[in-house]
Each structure stands twice: as structure tokens, then as C-alpha cells.
py3Dmol code that shows the C-alpha trace and the ligand (Angstrom):
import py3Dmol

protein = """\
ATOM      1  CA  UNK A   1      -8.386  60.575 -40.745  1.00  0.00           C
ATOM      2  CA  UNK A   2     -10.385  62.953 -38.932  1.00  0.00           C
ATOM      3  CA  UNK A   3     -13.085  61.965 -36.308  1.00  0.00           C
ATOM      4  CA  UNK A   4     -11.812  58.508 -36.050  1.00  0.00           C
ATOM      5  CA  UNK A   5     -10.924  56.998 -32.298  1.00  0.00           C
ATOM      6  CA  UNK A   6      -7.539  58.304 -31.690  1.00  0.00           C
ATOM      7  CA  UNK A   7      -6.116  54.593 -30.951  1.00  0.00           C
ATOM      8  CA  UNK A   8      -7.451  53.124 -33.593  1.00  0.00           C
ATOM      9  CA  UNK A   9      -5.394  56.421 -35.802  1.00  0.00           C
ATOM     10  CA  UNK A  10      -2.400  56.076 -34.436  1.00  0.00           C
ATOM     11  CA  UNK A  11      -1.894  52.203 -33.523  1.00  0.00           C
ATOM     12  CA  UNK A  12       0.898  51.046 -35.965  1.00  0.00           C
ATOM     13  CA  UNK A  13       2.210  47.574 -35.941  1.00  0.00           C
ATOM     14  CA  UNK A  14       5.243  48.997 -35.012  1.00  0.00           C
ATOM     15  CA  UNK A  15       9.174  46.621 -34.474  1.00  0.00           C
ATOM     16  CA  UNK A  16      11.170  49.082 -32.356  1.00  0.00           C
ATOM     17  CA  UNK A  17      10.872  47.511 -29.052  1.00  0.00           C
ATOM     18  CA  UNK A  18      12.322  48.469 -26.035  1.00  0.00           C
ATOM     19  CA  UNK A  19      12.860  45.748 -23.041  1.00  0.00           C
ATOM     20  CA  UNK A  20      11.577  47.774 -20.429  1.00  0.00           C
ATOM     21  CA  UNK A  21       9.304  45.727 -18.280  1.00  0.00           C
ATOM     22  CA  UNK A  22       5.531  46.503 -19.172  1.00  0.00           C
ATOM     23  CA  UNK A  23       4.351  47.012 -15.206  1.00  0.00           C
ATOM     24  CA  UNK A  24       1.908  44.378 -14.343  1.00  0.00           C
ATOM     25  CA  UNK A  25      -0.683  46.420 -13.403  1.00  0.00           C
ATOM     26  CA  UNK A  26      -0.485  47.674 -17.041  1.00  0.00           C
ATOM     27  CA  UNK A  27      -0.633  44.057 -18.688  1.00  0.00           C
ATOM     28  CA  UNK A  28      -3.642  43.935 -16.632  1.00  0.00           C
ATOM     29  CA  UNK A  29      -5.557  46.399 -17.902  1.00  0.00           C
ATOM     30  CA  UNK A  30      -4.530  45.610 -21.229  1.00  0.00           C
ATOM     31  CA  UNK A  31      -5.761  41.754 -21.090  1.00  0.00           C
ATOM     32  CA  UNK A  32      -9.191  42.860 -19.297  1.00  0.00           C
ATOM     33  CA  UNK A  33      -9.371  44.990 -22.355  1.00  0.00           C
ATOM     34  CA  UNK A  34      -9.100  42.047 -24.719  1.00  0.00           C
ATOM     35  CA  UNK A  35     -11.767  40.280 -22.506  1.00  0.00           C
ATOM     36  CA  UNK A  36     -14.183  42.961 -22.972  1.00  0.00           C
ATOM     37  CA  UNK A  37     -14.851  42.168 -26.925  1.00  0.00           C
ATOM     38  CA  UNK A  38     -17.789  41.124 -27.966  1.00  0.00           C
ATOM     39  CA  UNK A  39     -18.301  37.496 -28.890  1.00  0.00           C
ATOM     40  CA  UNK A  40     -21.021  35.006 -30.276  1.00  0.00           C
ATOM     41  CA  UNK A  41     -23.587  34.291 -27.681  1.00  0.00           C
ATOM     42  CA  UNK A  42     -20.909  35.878 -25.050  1.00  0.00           C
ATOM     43  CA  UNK A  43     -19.239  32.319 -25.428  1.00  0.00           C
ATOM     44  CA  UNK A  44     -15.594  34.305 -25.281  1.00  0.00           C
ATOM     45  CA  UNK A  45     -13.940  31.653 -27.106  1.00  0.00           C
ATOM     46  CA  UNK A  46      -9.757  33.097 -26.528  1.00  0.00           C
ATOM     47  CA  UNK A  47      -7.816  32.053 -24.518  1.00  0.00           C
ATOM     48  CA  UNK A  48      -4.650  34.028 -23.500  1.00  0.00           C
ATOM     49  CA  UNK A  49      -1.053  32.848 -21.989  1.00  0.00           C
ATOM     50  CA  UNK A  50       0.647  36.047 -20.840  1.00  0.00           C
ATOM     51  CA  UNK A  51       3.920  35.197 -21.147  1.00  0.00           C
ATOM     52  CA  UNK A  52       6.708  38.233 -19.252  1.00  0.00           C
ATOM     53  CA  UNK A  53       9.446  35.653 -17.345  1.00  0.00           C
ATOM     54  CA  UNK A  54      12.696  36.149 -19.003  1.00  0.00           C
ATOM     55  CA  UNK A  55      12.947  31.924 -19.349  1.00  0.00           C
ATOM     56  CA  UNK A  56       9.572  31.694 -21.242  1.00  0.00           C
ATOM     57  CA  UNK A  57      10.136  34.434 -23.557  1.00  0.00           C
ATOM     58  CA  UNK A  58      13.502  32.613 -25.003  1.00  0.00           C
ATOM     59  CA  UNK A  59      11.477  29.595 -24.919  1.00  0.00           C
ATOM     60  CA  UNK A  60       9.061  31.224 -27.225  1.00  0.00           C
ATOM     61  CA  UNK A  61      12.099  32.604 -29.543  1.00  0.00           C
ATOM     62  CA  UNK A  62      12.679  29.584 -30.752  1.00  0.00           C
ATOM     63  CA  UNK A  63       8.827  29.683 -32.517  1.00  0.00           C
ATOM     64  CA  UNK A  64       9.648  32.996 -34.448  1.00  0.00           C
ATOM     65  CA  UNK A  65      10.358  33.021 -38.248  1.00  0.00           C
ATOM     66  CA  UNK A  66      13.736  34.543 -39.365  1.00  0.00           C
ATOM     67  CA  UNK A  67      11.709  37.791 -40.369  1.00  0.00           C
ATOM     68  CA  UNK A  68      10.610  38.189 -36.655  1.00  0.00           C
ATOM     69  CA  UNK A  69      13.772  38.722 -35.133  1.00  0.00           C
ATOM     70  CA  UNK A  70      12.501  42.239 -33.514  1.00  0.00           C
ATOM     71  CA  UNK A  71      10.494  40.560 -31.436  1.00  0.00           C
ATOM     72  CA  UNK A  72      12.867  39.278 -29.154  1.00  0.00           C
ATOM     73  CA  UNK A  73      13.305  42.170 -27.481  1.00  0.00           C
ATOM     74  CA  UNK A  74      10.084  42.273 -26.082  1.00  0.00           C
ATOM     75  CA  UNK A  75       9.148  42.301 -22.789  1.00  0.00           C
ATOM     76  CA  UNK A  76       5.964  40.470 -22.662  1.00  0.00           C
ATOM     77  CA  UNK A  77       4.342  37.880 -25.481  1.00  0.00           C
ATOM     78  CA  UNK A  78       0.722  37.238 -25.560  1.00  0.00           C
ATOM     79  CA  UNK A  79      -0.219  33.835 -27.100  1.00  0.00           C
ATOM     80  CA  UNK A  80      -3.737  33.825 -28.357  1.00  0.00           C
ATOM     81  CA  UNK A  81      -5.444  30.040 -28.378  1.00  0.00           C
ATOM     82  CA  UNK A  82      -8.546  29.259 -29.277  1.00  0.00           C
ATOM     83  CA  UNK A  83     -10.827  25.906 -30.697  1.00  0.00           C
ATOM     84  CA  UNK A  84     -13.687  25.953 -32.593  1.00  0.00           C
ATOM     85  CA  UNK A  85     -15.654  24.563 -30.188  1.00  0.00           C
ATOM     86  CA  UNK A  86     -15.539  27.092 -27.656  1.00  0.00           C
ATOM     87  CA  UNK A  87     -17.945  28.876 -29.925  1.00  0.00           C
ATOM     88  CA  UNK A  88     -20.616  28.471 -32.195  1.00  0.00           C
ATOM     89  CA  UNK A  89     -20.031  26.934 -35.586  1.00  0.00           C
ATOM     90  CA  UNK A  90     -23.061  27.811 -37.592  1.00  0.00           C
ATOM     91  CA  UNK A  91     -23.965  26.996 -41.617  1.00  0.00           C
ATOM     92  CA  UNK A  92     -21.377  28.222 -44.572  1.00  0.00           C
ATOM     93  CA  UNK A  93     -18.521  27.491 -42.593  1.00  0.00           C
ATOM     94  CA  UNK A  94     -19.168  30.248 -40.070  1.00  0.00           C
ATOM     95  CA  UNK A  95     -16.293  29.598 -37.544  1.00  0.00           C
ATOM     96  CA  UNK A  96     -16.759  32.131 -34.723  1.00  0.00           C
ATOM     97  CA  UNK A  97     -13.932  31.712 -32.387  1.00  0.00           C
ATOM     98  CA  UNK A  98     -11.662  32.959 -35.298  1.00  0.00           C
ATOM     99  CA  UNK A  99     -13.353  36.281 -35.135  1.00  0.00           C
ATOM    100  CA  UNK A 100     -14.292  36.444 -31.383  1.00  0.00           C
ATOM    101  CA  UNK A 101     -10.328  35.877 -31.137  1.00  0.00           C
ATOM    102  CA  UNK A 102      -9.402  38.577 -33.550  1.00  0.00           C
ATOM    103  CA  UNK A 103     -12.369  41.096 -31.664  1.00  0.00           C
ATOM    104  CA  UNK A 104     -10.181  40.357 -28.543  1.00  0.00           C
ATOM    105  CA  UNK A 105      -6.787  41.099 -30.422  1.00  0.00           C
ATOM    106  CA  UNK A 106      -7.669  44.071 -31.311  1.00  0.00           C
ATOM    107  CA  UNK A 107      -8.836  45.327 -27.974  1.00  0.00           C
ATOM    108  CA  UNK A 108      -5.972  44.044 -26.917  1.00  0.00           C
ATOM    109  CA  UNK A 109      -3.716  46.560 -29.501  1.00  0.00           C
ATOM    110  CA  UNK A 110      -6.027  49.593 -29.085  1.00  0.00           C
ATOM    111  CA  UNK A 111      -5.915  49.489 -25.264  1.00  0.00           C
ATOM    112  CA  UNK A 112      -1.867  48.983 -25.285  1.00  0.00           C
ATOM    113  CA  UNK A 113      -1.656  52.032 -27.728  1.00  0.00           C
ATOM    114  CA  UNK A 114      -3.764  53.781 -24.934  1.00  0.00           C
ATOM    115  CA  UNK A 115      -0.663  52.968 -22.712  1.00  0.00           C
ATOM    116  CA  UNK A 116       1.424  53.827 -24.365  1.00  0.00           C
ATOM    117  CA  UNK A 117       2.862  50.260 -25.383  1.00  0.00           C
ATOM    118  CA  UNK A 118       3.068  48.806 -28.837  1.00  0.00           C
ATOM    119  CA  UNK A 119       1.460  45.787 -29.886  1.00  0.00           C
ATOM    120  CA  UNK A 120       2.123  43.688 -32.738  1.00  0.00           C
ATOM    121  CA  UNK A 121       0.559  40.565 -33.991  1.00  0.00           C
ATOM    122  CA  UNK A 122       2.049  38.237 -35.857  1.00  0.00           C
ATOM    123  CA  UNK A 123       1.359  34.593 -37.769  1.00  0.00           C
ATOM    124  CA  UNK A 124       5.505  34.513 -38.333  1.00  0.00           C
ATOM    125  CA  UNK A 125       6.020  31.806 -35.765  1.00  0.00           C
ATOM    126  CA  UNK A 126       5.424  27.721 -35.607  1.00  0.00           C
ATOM    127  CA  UNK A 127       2.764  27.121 -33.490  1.00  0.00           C
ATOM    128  CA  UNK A 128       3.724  23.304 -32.764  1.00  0.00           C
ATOM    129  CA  UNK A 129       6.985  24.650 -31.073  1.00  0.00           C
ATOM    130  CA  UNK A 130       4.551  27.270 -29.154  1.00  0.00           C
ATOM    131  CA  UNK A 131       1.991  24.706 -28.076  1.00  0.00           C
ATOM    132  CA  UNK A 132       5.562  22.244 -26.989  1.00  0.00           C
ATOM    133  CA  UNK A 133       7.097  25.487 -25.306  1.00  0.00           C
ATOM    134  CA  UNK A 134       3.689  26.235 -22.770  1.00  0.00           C
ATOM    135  CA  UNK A 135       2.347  22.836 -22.804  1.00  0.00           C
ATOM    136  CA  UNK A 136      -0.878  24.026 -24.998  1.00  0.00           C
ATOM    137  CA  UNK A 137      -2.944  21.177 -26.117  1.00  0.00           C
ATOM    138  CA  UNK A 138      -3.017  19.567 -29.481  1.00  0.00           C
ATOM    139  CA  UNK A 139      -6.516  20.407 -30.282  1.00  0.00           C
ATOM    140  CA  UNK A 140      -5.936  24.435 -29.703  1.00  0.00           C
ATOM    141  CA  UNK A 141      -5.522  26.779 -32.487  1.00  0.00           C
ATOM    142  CA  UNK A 142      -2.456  29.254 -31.714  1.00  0.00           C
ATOM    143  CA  UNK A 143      -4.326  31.908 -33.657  1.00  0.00           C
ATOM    144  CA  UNK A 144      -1.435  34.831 -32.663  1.00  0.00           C
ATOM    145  CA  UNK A 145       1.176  35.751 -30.772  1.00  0.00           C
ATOM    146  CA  UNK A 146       1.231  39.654 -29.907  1.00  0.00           C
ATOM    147  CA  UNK A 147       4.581  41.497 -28.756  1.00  0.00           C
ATOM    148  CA  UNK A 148       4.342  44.580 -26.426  1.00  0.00           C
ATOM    149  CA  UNK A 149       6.520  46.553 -25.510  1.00  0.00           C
ATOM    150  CA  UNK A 150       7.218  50.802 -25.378  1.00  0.00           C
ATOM    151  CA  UNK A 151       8.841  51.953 -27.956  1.00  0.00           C
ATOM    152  CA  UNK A 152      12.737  51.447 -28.137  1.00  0.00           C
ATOM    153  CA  UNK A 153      15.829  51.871 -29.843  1.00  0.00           C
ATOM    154  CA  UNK A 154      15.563  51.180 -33.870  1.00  0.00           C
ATOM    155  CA  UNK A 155      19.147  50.680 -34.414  1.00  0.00           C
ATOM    156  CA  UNK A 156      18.804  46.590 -34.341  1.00  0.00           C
ATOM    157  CA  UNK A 157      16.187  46.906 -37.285  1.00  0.00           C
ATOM    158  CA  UNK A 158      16.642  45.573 -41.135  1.00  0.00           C
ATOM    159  CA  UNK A 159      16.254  48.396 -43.693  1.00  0.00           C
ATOM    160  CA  UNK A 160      13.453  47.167 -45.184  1.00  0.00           C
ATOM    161  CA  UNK A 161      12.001  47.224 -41.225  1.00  0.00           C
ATOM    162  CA  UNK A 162      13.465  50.870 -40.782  1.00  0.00           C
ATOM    163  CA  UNK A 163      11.553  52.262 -43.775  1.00  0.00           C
ATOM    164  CA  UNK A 164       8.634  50.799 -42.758  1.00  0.00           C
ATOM    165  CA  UNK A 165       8.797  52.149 -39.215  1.00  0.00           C
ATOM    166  CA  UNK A 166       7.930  55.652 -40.668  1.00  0.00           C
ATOM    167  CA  UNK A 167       5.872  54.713 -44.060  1.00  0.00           C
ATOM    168  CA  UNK A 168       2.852  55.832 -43.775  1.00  0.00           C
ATOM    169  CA  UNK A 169      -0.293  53.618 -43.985  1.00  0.00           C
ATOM    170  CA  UNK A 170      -0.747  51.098 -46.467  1.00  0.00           C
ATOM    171  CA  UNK A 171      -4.294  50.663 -47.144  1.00  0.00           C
ATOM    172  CA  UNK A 172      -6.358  49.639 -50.485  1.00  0.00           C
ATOM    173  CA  UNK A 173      -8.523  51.737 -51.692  1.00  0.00           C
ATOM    174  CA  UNK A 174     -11.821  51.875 -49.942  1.00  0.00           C
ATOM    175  CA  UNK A 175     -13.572  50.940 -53.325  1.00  0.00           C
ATOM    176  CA  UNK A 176     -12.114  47.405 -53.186  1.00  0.00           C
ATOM    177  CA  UNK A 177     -12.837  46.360 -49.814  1.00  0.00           C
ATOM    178  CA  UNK A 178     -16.461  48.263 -49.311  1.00  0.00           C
ATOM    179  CA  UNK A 179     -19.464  48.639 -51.423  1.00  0.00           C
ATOM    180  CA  UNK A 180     -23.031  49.717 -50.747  1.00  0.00           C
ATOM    181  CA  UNK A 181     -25.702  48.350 -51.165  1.00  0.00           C
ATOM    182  CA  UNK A 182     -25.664  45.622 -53.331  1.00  0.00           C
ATOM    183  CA  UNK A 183     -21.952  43.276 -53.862  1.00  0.00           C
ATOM    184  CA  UNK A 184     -19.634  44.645 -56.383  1.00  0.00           C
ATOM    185  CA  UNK A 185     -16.911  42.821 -56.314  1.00  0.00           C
ATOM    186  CA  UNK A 186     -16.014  39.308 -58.247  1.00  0.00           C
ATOM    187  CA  UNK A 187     -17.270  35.999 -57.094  1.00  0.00           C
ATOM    188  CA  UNK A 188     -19.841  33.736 -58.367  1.00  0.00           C
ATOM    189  CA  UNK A 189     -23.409  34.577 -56.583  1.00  0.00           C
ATOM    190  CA  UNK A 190     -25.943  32.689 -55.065  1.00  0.00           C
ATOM    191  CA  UNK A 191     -28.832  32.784 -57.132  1.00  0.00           C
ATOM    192  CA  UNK A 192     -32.742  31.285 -56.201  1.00  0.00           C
ATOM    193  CA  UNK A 193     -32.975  32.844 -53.166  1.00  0.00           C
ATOM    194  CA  UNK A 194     -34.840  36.349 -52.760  1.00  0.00           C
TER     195      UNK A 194
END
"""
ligand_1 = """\
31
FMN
C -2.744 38.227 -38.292
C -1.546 39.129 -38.477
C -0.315 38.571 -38.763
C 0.813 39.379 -38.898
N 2.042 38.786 -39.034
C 3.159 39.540 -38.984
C 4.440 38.935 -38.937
O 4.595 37.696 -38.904
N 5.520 39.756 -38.881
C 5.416 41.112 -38.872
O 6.449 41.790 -38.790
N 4.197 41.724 -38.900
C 3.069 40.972 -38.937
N 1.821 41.568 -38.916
C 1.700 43.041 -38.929
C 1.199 43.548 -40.295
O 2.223 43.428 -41.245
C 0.686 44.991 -40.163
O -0.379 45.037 -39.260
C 0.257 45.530 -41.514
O 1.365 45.661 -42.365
C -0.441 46.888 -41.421
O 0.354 47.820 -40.757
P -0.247 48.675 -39.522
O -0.750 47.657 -38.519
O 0.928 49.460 -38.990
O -1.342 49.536 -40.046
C 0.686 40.785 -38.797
C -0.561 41.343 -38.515
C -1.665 40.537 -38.331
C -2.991 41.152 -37.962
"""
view = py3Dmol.view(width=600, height=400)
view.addModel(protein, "pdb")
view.setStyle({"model": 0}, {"cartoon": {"style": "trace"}})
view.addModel(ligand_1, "xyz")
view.setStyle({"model": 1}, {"stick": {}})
view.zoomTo()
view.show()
């Protein structure tokens, strides 16, 4: 759409993955770009394991759902922790790390599109075997793990993941997911208060 940011129009959660090695100074830039979201009180509440050595990766394989098969052939995994502690927890079940982490996700994705690189989140995995695999604690919420990688080779992909690679976006319509104004979509209300 016109007069949007230009990332933010052309990121795709794409599964073509090449294993060229993302230079460091790249992942760099990309994870100070994840730090630079905004969060609750600045209380930053992710934390990130960058994960690039060839014996860690396969380690992490062993997490992914059957569906996520693509994502072994990326070069670099980014495992995105956080607690509810590390930020504020306020009244109606306001749990802020949860959307300080997903602030810093999407920097994350915008600034790797910048690069050039792809990045793809994903909740297909078992975060038990993840928190075993990099020794996270028990405690920790492994929110996301995020593949990047430059674009590769699309020959490895399932149909249903080789249509997808060039649908375009799927989006609902605006009407169900903004109003203005007042609510307009279904729920019981809160009444007595003005
Ligand atoms: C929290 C989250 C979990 C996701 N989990 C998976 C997943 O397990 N496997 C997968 O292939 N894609 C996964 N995706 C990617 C979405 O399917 C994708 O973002 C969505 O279809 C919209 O496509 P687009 O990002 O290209 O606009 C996930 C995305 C998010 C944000």
C-alpha cells in the first residue's frame, strides 16, 4: 500500500532459506535493532540467544514441528525469552513483557528485511527441548524462535509452502480488526463506568 515504510511492505514471512552465513557484523545490527523497541517503563523485558554455530543450530532442530522443516537451513536462529517479571504486570491481566517481546521481534524482522535477510517467526517448536538445548531456565517463557537467512533455493519446499511463497498477502478486512471511535465488534462490555 502506498506511503507505508517500505520494510514493513515488503517483509514476508518468507521459507526459502539459503545457508549462507549472515556476516556478524550484520546479526549485529539486526539485534541492536530489536533492542531499540520501545518497552514499559524502558524495563526491556527480552532476552535474546543468537544462536549461528553449526552444533547449536542441529541442537535446536530437534525443537521444530514437522511443518518447520525449512528452517533448518538457516544460518542463524534467534530464541526470544522472556518472564513476566522483567516487566510490569499491571490490572486486567496486562502482561507487558509479551508485547515488549513482540515490539522487539518485529524490529528485529523489519531491520533484517533492511538487509536484505529474511526473518521468520515461529511458535512451531517445543520450547522445553529449546530451554534443555541452551540451558534456559525453567521460569523463562520461549516466546519465539526467528530464522534468518537471504533468500535461497525453493526447490526443498512442500507445495502448499511453494504457493505460499508467492501468494500475496493475507489480511482480514480492515473492518474486523479496526473501528473508530466507539467498539464495534462482539464481546460483552463493561458497563458502570463513564
Ligand atoms: C507468533 C508467530 C508464530 C508463527 N509460527 C509459524 C510457524 O510455526 N511456522 C511457519 O511456517 N510460520 C509461522 N509464522 C508466520 C506466519 O504464518 C506469517 O507471518 C503469516 O502467515 C502472515 O504472513 P506474512 O508475515 O508473510 O505477512 C508465525 C508468525 C508469528 C508472528
Amino acid at each position: 500500500m502506498e506511503g507505508l515504510v517500505h520494510e514493513i511492505e515488503i517483509r514476508r514471512a518468507k521459507r526459502a532459506l539459503s545457508e549462507r552465513k549472515i556476516p556478524d557484523e550484520v546479526l549485529k545490527r539486526i539485534m541492536t535493532a530489536a533492542t531499540y523497541a520501545p518497552s514499559c517503563f524502558n524495563n526491556q523485558p527480552w532476552r535474546f540467544v543468537v544462536v549461528n554455530e553449526k552444533s547449536k543450530l542441529e541442537a535446536l532442530h530437534d525443537s521444530l514441528a514437522g511443518g518447520n522443516y525449512w528452517m533448518k537451513k538457516a544460518p542463524a536462529i534467534i530464541v526470544l525469552a522472556t518472564k513476566p517479571d522483567l516487566d510490569a504486570r499491571l490490572s486486567d491481566r496486562r502482561e507487558y513483557a509479551l508485547l515488549g517481546c513482540g515490539l522487539a521481534a518485529e524490529n528485529l524482522m523489519l531491520q533484517a528485511f533492511k538487509e536484505g535477510v529474511v526473518g521468520h517467526a515461529i511458535a512451531g517448536f517445543d520450547p522445553l527441548v529449546v530451554k534443555a538445548k541452551l540451558g534456559i531456565p525453567e521460569d523463562y517463557i520461549v516466546i519465539t524462535l526467528i530464522a534468518l537467512g537471504y533468500p535461497g533455493d525453493e526447490t526443498h519446499l512442500s507445495e502448499k509452502h511453494l504457493a505460499l511463497e508467492h501468494s500475496p498477502r493475507q489480511r482480514k478486512p480492515e473492518s474486523e480488526v479496526i473501528c473508530w471511535n466507539a467498539w464495534s465488534f462482539p464481546g460483552k462490555q463493561v458497563t458502570g463506568s463513564s
